[in-house]
N, C-alpha and C positions, 0 to 999 in steps of 0.2 A: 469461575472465569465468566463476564459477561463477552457476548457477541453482540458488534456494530457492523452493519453491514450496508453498501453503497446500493445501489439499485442498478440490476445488471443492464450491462451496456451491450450495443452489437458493435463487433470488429468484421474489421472486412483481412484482416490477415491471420496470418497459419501461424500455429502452436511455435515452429522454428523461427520467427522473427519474433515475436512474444517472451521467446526465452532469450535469442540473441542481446535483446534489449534488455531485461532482467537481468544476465547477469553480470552486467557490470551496474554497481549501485553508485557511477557517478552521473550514470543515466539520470540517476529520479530528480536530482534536482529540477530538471527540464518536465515534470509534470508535477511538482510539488506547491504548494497553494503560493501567494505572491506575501502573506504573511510571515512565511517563516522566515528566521535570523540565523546568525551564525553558522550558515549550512557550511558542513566538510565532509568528503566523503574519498575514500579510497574506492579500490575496484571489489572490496568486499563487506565495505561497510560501508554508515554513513551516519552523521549525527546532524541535528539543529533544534533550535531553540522558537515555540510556539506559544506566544503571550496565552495564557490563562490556563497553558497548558504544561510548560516548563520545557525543558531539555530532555528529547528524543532519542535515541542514539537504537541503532539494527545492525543486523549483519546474516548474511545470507545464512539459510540453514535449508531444511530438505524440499529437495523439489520431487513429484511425484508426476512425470508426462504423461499423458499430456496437459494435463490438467491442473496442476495444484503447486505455488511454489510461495516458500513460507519465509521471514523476514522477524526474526525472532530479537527483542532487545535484548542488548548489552551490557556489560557491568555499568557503563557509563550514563546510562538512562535512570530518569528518574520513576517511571514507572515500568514493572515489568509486563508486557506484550506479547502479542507477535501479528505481525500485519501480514497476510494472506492474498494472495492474488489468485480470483478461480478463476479458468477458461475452460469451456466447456465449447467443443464444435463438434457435430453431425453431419453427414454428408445430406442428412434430411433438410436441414435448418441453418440458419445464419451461427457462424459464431458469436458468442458472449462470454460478457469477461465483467468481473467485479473486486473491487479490495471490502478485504472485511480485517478488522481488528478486534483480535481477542485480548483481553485486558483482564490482571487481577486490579480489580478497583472494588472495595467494599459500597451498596446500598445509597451512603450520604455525596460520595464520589461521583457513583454514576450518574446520579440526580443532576450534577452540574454540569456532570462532563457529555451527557449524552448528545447533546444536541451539537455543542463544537466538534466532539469525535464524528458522529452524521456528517455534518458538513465537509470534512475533513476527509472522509475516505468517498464522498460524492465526491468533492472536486479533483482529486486525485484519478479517481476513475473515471471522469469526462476529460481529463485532462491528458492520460494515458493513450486514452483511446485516439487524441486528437495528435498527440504526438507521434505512437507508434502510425499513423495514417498518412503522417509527414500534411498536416495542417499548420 
């Protein structure tokens, strides 16, 4: 399994609006890149279609609070995943929060895929951050 991972962000809200908005997965469309197609999503899953990248498809799986909730693909998906969202807050420090996607992708796969998956889980989590902040 490779890992892609966004570059953490700071949030200025609590673990409970982070997850209130998690989970329901017709949230994501509202921070999902301006690229993707066919997006459909119930209140616990959600599929769309990313040029170079094919047909998506997730559905909620375990969440671990405060910190960790997991976004595992579907029979529907063309590749299997699982896209992760950490948050991590301190009473010391700012909260932070990142999506990362773990992928079985062989070697020749990642080579291509790495840099649109990068981009891909950046702008979803500049994108989250700005949404969950109500920007």
């Amino acid at each position: 399994m490779k890992s892609i991972a966004a570059e953490p962000r700071s949030f200025s809200e609590d673990v409970a609006k982070i997850s209130t908005y998690l989970d329901d997965m017709q949230n994501f469309k509202s921070f999902m890149p301006v690229q993707i197609e066919d997006w459909y999503a119930e209140k616990d899953s959600c599929s769309f279609f990313i040029k170079n990248l094919g047909k998506l498809a997730m559905k909620k799986g375990a969440v671990a609070l405060p910190g960790r909730f997991e976004f595992p693909s579907d029979e529907k998906s063309k590749v299997s995943f699982t896209l992760v969202f950490h948050f991590q807050a301190t009473p010391q420090s700012t909260p932070v929060g990142y999506f990362e996607l773990i992928a079985d992708i062989n070697p020749m796969v990642e080579m291509m895929a790495r840099r649109p998956l990068t981009n891909f889980v950046n702008i979803i989590t500049e994108n989250f951050q700005a949404v969950v902040a109500g920007k």
